[in-house]
C-alpha positions in Angstrom: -26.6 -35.3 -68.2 -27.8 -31.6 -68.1 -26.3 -29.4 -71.0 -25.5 -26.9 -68.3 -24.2 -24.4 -70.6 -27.2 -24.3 -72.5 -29.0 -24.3 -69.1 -27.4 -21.2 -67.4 -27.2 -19.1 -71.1 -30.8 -19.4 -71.2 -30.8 -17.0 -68.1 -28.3 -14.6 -69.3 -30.0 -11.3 -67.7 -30.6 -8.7 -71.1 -31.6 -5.2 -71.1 -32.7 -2.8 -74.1 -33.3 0.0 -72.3 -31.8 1.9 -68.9 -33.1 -0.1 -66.0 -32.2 1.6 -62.8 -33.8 -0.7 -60.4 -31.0 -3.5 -62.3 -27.9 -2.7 -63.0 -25.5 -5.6 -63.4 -22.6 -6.5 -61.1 -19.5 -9.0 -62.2 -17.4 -9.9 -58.9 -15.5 -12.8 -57.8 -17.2 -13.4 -54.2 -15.0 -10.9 -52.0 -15.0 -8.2 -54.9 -17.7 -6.4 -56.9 -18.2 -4.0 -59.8 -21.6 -2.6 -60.3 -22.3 -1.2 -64.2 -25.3 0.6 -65.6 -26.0 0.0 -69.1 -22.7 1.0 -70.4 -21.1 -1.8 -69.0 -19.4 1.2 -66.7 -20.6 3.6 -64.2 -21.2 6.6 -66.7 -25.0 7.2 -65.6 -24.2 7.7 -62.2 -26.2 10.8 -60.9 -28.9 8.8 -62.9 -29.2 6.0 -61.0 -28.0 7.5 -57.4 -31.2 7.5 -56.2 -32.7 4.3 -57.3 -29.6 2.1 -57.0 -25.6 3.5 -56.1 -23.3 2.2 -58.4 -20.2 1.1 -56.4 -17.0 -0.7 -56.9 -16.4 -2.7 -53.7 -14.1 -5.2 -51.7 -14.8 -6.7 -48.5 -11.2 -5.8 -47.4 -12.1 -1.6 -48.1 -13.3 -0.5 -44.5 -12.8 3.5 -43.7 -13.2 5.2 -40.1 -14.1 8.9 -40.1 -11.6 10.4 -37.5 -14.0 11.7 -34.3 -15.0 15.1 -34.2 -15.2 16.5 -30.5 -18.8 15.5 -30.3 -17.8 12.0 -30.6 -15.4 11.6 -28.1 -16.1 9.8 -24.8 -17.4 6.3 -24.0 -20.6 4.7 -25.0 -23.6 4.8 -22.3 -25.5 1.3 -22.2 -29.0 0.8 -21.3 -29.4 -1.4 -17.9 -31.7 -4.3 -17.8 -33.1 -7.0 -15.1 -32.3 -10.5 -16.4 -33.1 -13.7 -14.6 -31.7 -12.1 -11.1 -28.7 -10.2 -12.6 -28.2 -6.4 -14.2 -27.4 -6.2 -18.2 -26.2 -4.2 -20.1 -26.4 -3.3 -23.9 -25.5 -0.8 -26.4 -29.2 0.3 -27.1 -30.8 3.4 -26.4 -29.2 7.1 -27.1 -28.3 8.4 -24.3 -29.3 12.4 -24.1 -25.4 14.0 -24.7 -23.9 10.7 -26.0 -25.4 10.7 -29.1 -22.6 11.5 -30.8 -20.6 8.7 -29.5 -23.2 6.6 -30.4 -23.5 7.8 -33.9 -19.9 7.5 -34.8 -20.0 4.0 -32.9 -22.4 2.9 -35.7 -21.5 4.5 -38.5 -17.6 3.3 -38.1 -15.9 1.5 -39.8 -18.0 1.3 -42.8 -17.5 0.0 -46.8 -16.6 2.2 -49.3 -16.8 3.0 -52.7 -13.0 2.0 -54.5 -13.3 4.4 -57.6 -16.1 4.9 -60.2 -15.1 3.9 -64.0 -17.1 6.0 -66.6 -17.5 7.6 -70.0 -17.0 11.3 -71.2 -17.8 12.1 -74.4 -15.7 15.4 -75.6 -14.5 15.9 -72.1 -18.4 16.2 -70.5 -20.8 13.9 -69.0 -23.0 11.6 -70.8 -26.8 11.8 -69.7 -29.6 8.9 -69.9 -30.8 11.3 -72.4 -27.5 10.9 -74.2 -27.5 7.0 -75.1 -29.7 4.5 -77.6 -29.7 1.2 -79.2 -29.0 -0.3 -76.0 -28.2 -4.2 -76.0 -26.7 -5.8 -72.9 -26.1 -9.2 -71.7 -24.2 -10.3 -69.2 -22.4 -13.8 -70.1 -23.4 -15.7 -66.8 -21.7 -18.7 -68.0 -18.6 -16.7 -68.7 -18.7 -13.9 -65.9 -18.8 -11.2 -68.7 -20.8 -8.4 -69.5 -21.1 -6.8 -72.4 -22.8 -3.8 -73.6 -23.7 -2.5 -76.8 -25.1 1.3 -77.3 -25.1 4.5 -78.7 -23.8 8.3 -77.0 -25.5 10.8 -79.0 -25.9 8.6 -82.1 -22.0 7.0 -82.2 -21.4 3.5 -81.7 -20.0 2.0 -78.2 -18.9 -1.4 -77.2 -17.9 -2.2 -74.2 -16.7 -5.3 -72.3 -16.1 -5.8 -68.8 -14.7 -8.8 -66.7 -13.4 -9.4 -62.9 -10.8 -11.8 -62.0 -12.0 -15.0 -59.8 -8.5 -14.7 -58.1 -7.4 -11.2 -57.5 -10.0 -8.1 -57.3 -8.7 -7.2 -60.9 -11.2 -5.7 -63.2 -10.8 -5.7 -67.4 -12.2 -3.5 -70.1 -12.4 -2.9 -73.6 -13.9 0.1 -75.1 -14.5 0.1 -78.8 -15.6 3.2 -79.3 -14.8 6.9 -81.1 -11.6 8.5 -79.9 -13.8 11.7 -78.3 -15.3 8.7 -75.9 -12.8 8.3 -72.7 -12.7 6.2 -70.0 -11.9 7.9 -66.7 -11.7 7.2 -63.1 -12.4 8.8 -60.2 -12.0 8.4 -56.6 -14.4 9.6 -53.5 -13.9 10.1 -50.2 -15.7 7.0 -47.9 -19.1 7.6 -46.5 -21.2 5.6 -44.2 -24.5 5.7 -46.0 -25.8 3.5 -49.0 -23.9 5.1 -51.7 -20.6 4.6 -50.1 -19.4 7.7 -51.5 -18.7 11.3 -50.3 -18.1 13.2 -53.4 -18.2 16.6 -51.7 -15.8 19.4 -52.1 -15.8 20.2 -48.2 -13.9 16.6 -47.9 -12.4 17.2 -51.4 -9.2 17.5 -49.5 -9.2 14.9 -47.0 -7.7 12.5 -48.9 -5.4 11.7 -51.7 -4.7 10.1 -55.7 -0.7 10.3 -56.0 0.6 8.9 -59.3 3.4 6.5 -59.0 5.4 5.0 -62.1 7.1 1.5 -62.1 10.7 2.8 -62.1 12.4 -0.5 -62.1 10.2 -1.6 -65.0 9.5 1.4 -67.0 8.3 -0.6 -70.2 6.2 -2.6 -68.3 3.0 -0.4 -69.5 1.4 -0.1 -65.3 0.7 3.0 -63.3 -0.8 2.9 -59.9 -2.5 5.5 -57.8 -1.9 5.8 -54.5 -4.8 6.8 -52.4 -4.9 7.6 -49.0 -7.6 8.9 -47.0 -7.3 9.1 -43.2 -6.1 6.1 -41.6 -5.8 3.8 -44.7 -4.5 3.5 -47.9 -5.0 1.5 -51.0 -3.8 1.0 -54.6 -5.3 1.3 -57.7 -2.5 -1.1 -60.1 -3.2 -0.3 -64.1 -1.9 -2.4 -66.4 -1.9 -1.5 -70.1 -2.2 2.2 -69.4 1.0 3.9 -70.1 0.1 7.7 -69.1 -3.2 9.4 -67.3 -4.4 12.7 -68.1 -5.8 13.8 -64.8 -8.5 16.9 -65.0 -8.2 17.2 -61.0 -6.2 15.4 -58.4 -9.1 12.7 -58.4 -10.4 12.0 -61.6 -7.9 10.6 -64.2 -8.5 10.0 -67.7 -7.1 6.7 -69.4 -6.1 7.3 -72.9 -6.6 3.7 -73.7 -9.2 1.5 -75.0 -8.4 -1.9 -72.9 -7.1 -2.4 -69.7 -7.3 -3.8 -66.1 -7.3 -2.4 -62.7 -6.4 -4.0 -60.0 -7.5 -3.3 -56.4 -5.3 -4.4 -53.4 -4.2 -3.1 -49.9 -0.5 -3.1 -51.4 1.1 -2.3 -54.7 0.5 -5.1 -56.8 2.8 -6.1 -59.9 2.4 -7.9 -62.7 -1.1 -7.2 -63.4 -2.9 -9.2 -66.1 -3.6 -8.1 -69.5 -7.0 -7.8 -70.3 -6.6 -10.7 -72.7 -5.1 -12.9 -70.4 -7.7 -12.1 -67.6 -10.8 -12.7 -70.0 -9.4 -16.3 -70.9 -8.7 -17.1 -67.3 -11.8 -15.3 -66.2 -14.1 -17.3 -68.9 -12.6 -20.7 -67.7 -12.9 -19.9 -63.9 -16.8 -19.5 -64.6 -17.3 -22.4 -66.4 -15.5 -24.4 -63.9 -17.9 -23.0 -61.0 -20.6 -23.7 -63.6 -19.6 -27.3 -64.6 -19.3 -28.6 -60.7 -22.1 -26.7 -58.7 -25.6 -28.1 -58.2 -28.0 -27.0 -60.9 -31.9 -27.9 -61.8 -33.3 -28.2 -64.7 -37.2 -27.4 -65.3 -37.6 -27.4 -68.8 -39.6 -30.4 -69.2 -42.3 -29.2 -66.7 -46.1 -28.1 -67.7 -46.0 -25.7 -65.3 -46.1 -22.0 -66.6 -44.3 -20.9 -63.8 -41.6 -22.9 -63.9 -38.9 -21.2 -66.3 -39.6 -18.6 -63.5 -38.3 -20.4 -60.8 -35.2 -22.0 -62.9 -34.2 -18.4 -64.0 -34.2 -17.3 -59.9 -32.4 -20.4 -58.8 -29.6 -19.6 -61.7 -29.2 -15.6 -61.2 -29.5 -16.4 -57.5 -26.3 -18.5 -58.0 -24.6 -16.3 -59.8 -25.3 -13.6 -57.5 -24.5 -15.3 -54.1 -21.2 -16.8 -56.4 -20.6 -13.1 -57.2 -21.1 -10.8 -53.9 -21.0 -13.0 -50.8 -18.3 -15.8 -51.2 -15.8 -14.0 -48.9 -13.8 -14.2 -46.4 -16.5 -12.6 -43.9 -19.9 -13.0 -43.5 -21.8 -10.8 -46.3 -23.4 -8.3 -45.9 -27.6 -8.0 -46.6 -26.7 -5.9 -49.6 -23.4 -7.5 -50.4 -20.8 -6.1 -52.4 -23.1 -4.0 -54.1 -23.8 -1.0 -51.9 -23.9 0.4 -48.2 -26.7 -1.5 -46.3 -26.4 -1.0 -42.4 -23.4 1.2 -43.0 -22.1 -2.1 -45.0 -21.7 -4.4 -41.7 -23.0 -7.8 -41.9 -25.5 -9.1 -39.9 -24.8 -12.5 -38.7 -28.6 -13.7 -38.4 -28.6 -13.6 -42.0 -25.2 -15.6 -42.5 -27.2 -19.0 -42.9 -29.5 -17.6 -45.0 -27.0 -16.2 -47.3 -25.0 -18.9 -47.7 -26.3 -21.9 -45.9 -27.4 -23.8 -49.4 -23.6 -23.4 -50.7 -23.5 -27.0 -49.2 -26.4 -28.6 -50.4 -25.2 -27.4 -54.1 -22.3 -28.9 -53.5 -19.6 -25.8 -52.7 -19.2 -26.4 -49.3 -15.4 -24.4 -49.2 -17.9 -21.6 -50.5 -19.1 -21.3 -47.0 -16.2 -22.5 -45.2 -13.8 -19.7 -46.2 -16.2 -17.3 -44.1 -16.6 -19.8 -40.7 -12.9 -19.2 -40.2 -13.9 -15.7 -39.2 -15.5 -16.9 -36.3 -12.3 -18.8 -35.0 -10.6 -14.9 -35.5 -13.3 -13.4 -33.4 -13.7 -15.8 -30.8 -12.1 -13.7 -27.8 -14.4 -11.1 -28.8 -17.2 -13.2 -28.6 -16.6 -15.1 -25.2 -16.0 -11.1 -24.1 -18.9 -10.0 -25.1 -20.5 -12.9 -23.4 -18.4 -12.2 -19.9 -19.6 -8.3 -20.0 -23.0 -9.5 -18.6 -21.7 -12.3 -16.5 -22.6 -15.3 -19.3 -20.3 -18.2 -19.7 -19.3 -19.3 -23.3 -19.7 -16.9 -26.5 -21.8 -14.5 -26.9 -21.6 -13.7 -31.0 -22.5 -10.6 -32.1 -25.7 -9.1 -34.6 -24.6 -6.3 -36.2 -20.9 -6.1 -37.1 -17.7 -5.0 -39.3 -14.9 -7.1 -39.3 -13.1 -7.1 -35.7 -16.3 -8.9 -34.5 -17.4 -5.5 -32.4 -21.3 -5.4 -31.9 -22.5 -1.7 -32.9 -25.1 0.0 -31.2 -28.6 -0.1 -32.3 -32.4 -0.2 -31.0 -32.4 -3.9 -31.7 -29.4 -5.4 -33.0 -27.8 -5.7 -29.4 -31.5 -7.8 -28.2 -31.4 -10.6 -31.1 -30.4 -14.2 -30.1 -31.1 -16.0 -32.9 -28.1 -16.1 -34.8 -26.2 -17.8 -31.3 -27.0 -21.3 -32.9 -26.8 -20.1 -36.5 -23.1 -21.2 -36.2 -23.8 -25.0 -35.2 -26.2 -24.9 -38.0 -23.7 -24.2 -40.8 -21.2 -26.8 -39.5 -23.0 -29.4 -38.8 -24.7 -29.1 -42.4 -21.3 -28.8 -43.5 -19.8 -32.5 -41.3 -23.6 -34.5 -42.3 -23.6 -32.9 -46.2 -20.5 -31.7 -47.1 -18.3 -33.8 -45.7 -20.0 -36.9 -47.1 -17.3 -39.2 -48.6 -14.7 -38.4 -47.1 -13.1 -40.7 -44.7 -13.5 -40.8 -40.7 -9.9 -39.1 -40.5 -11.1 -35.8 -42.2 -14.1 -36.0 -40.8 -13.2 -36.2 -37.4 -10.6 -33.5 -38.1 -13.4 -30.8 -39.2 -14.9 -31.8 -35.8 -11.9 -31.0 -34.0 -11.1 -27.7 -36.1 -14.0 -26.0 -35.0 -15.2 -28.0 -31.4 -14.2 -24.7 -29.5 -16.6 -23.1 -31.2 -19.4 -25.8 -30.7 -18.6 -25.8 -27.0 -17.9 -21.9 -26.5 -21.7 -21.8 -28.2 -23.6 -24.1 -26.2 -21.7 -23.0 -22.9 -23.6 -19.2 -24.3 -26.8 -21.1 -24.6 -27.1 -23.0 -21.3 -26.3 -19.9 -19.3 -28.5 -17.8 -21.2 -31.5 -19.9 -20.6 -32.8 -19.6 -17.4 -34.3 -22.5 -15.2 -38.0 -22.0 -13.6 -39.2 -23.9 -10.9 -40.5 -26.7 -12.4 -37.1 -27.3 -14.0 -38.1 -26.0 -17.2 -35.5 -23.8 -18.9 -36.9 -20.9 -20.7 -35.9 -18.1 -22.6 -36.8 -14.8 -20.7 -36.2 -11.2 -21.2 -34.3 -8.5 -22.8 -34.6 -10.0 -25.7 -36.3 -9.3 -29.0 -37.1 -12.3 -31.4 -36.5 -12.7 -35.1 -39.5 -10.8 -35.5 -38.7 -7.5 -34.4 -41.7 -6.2 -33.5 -41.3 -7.3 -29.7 -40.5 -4.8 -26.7 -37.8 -6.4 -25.5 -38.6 -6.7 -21.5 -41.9 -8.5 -22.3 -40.4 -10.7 -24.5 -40.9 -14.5 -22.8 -39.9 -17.8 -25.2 -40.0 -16.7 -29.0 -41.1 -20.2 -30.5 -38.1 -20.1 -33.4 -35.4 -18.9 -30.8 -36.5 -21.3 -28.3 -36.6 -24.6 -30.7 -33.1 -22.9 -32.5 -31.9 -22.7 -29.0 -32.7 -26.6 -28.5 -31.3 -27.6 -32.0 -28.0 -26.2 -31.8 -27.6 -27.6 -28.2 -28.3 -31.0 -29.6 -25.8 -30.2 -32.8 -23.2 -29.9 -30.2 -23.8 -32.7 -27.6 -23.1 -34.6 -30.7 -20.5 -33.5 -31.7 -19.1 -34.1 -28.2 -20.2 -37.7 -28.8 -18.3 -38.2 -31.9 -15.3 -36.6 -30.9 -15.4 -38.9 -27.5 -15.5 -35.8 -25.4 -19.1 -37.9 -24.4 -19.1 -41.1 -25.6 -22.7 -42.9 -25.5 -21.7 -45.2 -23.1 -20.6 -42.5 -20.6 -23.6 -40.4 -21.4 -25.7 -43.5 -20.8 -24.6 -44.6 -17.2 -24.8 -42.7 -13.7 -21.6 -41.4 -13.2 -22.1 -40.7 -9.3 -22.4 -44.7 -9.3 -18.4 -45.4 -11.1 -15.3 -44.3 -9.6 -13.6 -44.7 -13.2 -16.2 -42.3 -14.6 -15.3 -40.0 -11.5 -12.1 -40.1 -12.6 -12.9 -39.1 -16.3 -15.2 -36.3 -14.6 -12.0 -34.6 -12.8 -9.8 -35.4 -15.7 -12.3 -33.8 -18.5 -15.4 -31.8 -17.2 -18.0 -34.8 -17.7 -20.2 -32.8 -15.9 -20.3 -29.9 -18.4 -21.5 -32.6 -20.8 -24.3 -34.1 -18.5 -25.4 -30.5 -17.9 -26.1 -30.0 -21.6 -27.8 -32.8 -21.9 -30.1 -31.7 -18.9 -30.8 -28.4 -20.5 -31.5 -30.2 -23.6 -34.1 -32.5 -22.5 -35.9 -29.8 -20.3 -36.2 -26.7 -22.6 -39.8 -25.5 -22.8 -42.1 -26.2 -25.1 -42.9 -23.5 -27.8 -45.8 -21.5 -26.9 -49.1 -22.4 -28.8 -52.5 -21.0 -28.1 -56.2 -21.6 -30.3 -53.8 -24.5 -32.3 -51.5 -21.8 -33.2 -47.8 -21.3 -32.2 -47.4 -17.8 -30.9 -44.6 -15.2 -31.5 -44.1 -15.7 -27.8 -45.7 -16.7 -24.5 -46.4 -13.5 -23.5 -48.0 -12.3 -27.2 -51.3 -14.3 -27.2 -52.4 -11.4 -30.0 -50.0 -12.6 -32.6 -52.1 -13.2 -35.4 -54.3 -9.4 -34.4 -51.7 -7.5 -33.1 -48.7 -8.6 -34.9 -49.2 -9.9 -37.9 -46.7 -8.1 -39.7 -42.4 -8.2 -40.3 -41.2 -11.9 -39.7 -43.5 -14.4 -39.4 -40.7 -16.3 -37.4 -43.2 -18.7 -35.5 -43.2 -21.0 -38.8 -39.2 -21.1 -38.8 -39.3 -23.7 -36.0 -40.7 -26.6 -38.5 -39.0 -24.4 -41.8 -35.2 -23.5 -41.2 -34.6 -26.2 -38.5 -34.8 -30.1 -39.4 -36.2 -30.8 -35.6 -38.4 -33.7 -33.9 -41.0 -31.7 -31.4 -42.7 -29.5 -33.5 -46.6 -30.5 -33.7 -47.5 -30.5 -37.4 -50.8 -30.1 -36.8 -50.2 -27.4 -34.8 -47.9 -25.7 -37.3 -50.0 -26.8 -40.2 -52.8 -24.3 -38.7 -49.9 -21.5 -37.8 -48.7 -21.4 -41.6 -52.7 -21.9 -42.8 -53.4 -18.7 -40.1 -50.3 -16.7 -41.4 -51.8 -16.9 -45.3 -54.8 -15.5 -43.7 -54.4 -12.9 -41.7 -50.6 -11.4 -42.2 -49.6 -8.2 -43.8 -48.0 -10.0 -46.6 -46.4 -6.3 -47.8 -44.0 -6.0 -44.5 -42.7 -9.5 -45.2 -39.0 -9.8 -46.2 -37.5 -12.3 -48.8 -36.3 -14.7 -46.6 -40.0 -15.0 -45.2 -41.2 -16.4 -48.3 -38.3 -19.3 -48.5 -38.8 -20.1 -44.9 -42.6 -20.5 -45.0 -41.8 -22.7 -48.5 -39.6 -24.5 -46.3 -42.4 -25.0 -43.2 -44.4 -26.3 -46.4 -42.1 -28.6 -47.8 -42.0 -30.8 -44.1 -45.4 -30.4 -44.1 -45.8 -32.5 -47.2 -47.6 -29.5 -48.9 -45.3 -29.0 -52.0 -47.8 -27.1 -53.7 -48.1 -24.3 -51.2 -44.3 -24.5 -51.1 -43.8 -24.0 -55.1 -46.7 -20.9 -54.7 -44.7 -19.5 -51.7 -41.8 -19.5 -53.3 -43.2 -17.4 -56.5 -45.6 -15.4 -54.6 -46.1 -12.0 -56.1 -45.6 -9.7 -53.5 -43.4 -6.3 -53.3 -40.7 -8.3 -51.4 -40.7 -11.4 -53.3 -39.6 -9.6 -56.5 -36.5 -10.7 -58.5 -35.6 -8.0 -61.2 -33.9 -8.6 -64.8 -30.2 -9.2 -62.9 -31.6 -11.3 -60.6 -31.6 -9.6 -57.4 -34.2 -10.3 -54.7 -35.3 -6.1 -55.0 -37.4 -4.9 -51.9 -39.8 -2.7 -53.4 -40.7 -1.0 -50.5 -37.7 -0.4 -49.0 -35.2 2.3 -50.8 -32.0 1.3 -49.2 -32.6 -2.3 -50.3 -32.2 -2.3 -54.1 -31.1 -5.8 -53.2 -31.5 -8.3 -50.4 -29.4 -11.5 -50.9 -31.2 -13.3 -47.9 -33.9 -13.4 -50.4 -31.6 -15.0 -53.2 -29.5 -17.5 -50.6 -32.9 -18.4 -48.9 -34.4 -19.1 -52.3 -31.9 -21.4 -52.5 -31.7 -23.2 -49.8 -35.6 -23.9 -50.2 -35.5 -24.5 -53.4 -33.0 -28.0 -52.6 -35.3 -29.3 -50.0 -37.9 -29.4 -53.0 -36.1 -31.8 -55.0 -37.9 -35.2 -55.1 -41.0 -33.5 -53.6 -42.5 -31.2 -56.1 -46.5 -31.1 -56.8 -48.2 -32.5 -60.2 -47.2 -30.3 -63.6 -43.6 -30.4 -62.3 -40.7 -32.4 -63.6 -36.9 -31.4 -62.5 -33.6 -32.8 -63.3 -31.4 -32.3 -60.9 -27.2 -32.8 -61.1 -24.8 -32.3 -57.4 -27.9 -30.4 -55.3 -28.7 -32.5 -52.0 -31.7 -32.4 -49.9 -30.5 -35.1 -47.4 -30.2 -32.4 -44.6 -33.9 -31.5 -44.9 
């Protein structure tokens, strides 16, 4: 048995001095609070423009009313496709561009409230604090924080609730140190935050007692701000002293706040909601997948340990929601805080192989909720099925952008995730439950593959191919020259498979009517009227007759038409070696993508990789039987493949990416399909992580 508490304490991220590039975040997977070194958010202007410290929930959308400007509908950019006109939310249009703007900026995240520190009524400065000891109790979800303001003593603790997006403090500290709280106005860009006083009064922080309960020591504020409104519950404060109408001081030294859409009563005490906080932790701790590599030789192995556990934490902490996460999570505005749903595997994919599949699950249901949108956005350009969106906020609305509008990858990305869920996560439990997971979500399997038989187009040798608009994983491409990306063409093939399976199991296509010529039974004619056999034979047609991915030299290519990859574009994504990395598939030539991955370590522009690129290609290396190359992939030292002190995947070339989760959830997901492969000098123990799907 691992001593798993010894295991994840080891990793307990510490700091002894003001890291902006790490502040630490406690959250419980659909709520985050992001603290410098004071455990709060007191050094805010200090570490604005390295890393925006934000209190979010993925509930906490705002939508700037339109100004004039932004009035009107969106113009689309018109495309040929196969025979048939297209259109998508691309370019902007000369006069439109202000419809466009407010079309992508809206809705976006926003900051809840900053929590900070005054000492004798002023702001405390980096220059300001000493001693500095902090350590966030992973094993625990607590941070705690132990410093100096101008040479007095501070302690402060500060928890989150795994249940309700509750936060706790306790402050031990001199009485001319106060906590306050104030509250911004929303704003689109990374901070979240509009602190401005030309929107100073645009929205409100109204005071409101518990009448009925007047000895029950909680306050809320009421805050409204255009077309929302949200509370901020206190419980243990019995009276603010507010300096403006939004920034309130809390003349207390512990207490929680609770953050909800709707007055909430009977808010914990902090005492109450460290013990239940603690034993929620350990619980998550105690029954997820962990590795052990204390007893290898190799030096870089309490490395990779310390990454897999902060990477669980983190993912645990910012994107176990009820929507997709977003690139940046909980943390801070990335892409106006929409999620991109490309990245939704690579997020949280490996929650199943570690053993949390209801982790992953609790975001799928989104897609069931969109699902009208989808199959509209689909039936816009005259496609069958669903067409699921790139870039998007919560009502499943794609948002205009150069790119986002072009990228098919994350059609099958869906398939992917449940059918790792019915092979992995469902493993033990009996036919009944399986079967019934099958049947929850077959509307999305079949909406899905209808969206990928019609979007591939049929040449005339009866090959179906993926032609243009369309811009590949590595978004380098122009669109209209675009001709069979190898990774969206084998993805493509995969998740059509995933779900003429699924139609199997489910009878919809049972082997034995998949096996014989219907034309030839008048029974199976019947069955063909009575349930669209014919849908099912059509898949498998497609199936069997998608192109083969584009190789030139012994190399795969971007694409068909891009037989300069490896001079040209040997930068961003290289998304080539994703067809034999993400994707468990049978038609890949490993010679052939032996000498891609070999040709990508020689010739790409490692510093434009992203973090997820580093996983994959460990991934390619891991089918490969190289796990050597995989181990040094994973660990490479470049500016993207960075994890700081807290853990987070920081892209260090990139300023509105303090944080990439792909980078954490991909590590992750690599990082199982090593186990019972690792090279020579390495030794792992391993508890509840699977690599059965790779």
């Amino acid at each position: 048995m691992i001593d798993r508490k010894n295991l994840i304490t080891r990793h307990n991220p510490r700091l002894t001095t003001v890291d902006r590039c790490s502040p630490l975040t406690v959250g419980n997977g659909g709520f985050a609070f992001t603290a410098d070194i004071t455990g709060l958010q007191t050094l805010y202007a200090h570490y604005e423009s390295e890393f925006p410290l934000c209190t979010m929930a993925e509930w906490a959308w705002h939508t700037t009313p339109r100004t004039a400007d932004e009035q009107g509908e969106l113009l689309l950019t018109e495309y040929a496709h196969a025979g048939r006109t297209v259109f998508y939310p691309v370019e902007k249009k000369a006069g439109n561009e202000g419809v466009y703007n407010w079309l992508r900026h809206n809705p976006h995240k926003f900051n809840l409230a900053r929590v900070f520190l005054t000492a004798d009524g002023e702001e405390i400065s980096a220059a300001d604090i000493g001693d500095v000891s902090q350590t966030l109790h992973i094993y625990e979800g607590r941070l705690e924080s132990h410093f100096t303001v101008k040479g007095q003593p501070v302690r402060v603790e500060t928890i989150c609730d795994f249940a309700t997006d509750t936060l706790g403090f306790s402050v031990q500290a001199a009485d001319n140190i106060t906590v306050n709280v104030a509250f911004p106005y929303g704003h689109h860009e990374i901070s979240a935050s509009d602190w401005s006083a030309e929107n100073y009064d645009r929205h409100s922080s109204s005071l409101q007692l518990d009448l009925e309960n007047p000895q029950n020591s909680q306050i809320s504020i009421v805050r409204r701000m255009d077309n929302i409104s949200y509370f901020a519950n206190f419980c243990e404060v019995d009276k603010f002293l507010s300096d403006s109408k939004h920034v309130f001081n809390v003349p207390c030294k512990e207490f929680t706040l609770n953050f909800s859409e709707t007055e909430t009563k009977n808010v914990l005490s902090f005492a109450a909601l460290k013990q239940r906080t603690a034993a929620a932790w350990q619980d998550f701790w105690q029954n997820c997948g962990v590795m052990d590599f204390s007893k290898s030789s190799d030096v870089r192995a309490n490395e990779l340990e310390r990454r897999i556990i902060l990477s669980l934490y983190l993912c645990r902490v910012q994107s176990c929601g009820t929507l997709p996460p977003a690139e940046t999570g909980l943390t801070l505005n990335s892409w106006y805080g929409r999620f991109h749903l490309e990245m939704h595997a690579w997020h949280s994919a490996f929650w199943v192989l570690y053993g949390n599949s209801a982790l992953l699950e609790k975001s799928l249901a989104w897609y069931k909720k969109i699902l009208p949108k989808a199959k509209e956005n689909a039936k816009i350009n005259g496609y069958k099925g669903a067409r699921w969106p790139k870039q998007v906020c919560p009502d499943g609305t794609d948002s205009p952008s150069p790119i986002a509008p072009l990228l098919v990858w994350q059609q099958p990305h869906i398939l992917y995730m449940l059918d790792m869920i019915y092979k992995v996560g469902k493993n033990g439990k009996n036919e009944a439950e399986k079967r019934d997971f099958l049947a929850e979500y077959w509307e999305i399997a079949r909406e899905t593959a209808d969206f990928i038989c019609d979007f591939l187009q049929v040449d005339e040798n009866g090959k179906y191919n993926l032609v243009a608009p369309l811009i590949p994983a590595q978004e380098e491409h122009e669109p209209t020259e675009v001709k069979n990306p190898t990774l969206e063409l084998e993805y493509f093939r995969y998740g059509l498979k995933i779900a003429i399976d699924w139609a199997k199991l489910l009878e919809i296509g049972n082997s034995e009517i998949f096996s014989q010529d219907l034309e030839d039974s008048q029974d199976s004619q019947d069955l063909l009227e009575k349930q669209d056999w014919q849908k099912w034979r059509q898949w498998q047609k497609i199936y069997a007759n998608i192109a083969e991915p584009p190789h030139k030299n012994g190399v795969y290519l971007a694409h068909e038409n891009c037989p300069a990859t490896f001079e040209q574009f040997n930068r961003d994504h290289p998304s080539m070696v994703g067809a034999l990395g993400l994707l468990p598939q049978d038609r890949t030539d490993r010679k052939i993508m032996q000498a891609t991955l070999e040709k990508v370590l020689d010739c790409w522009q490692m510093q434009t990789m992203w973090g997820w690129d580093f996983a994959m290609m460990s991934m390619t290396a891991v089918r490969l039987g190289l796990p050597k190359l995989a181990v040094d992939l994973l660990l490479m030292d470049t500016p993207k493949n960075a994890y700081v002190a807290s853990g987070n995947n920081f892209q260090q070339t990139r300023k509105d990416l303090p944080l990439y989760l792909p980078g954490n959830g991909s590590l992750l997901l690599a990082a199982a399909m090593l186990v019972g492969r690792l090279p020579d000098g390495w030794v792992v123990e391993v508890e509840g992580v699977s690599s059965k799907f790779s």
